[in-house]
Phi, psi and omega in degrees: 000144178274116168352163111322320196303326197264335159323284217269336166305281185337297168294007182247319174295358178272313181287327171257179182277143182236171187282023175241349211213149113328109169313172239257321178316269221302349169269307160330295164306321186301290210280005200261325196272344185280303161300350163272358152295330172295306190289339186292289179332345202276301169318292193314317199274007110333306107007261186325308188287308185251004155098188171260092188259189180283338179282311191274015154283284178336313181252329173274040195273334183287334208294329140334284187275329176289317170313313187280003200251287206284350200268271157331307207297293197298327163293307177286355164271306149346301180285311195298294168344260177340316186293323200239040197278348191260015174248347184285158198317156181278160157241086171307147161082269118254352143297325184264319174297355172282295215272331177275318164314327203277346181299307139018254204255034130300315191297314160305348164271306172324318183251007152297301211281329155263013172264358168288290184291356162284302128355263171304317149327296199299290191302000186263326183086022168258140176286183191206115179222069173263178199062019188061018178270087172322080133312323212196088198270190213267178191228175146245003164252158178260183188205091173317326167295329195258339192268326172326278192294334158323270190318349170240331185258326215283336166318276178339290183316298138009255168348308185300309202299309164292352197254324168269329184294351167258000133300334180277327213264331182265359179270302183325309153298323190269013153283296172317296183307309201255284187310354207029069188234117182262099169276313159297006177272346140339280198258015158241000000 
């Protein structure tokens, strides 16, 4: 027979991080932002191949209001992390001090590369409402300073960004393949 006490335990380790595993939030966040990273990439390297058709209107048409949706999603996953950073699986040794760098700077891109384009929004002076929420009404001047740095990074970073998230994705296999470390079973 069960406690209350192991009762009331139980359902709570699913939802938080255990040092073996990642909790149900934290995956959650992960494959949800991992998927809205596909479509934004999806647009852009569309973009990028065939110019502005109707498709990449079509997918990159989201891109504004999906860059501020993922732009939260990373401060509140971010904020979530930190709550739970004394429970999460450990990364020992100098492979693991690689992989907390590189988590690093997937985050730091993750908050750059729309908070550039946030930025550059703010400073064009066109509103911004997504989800019909008036964020940013509209001006009639722009603020050249604020548009800059967007208009030289956010592209780059962009790039950057999808190019270690498909390097974070092949260390995830390739902990399986040479090492036999199933690291991603963490996070599925």
């Amino acid at each position: 027979m069960t406690s209350p006490m192991n009762r009331e335990a139980a359902p709570q380790s699913v939802w938080l991080d255990t040092p073996h595993r990642y909790g149900r939030i934290s995956r959650g966040f992960h494959w949800l932002m991992a998927a809205l990273f596909a479509w934004q990439f999806t647009g852009a390297l569309l973009y990028v191949a065939i110019g502005d058709t109707a498709l990449t209107r079509l997918v990159g048409g989201s891109h504004f209001t999906l860059g501020f949706t993922l732009f939260v999603l990373v401060l509140l996953r971010g904020a979530w992390g930190l709550a739970n950073l004394h429970r999460r699986p450990s990364h020992p040794g100098a492979p693991g001090r690689a992989a907390v760098a590189g988590h690093g700077l997937i985050y730091l891109l993750m908050i750059l590369v729309p908070g550039l384009a946030l930025l550059r929004q703010y400073g064009s002076g066109k509103p911004f409402a997504p989800y019909g929420l008036p964020l940013m009404p509209e001006r009639d001047t722009k603020i050249a300073w604020m548009m800059l740095p967007a208009d030289l990074f956010h592209y780059w970073l962009g790039f950057t960004l999808l190019a270690v998230v498909l390097g974070h994705a092949a260390m995830a296999f390739l902990h399986r393949r040479f090492w036999n470390e199933a690291v991603l079973t963490r996070m599925t």
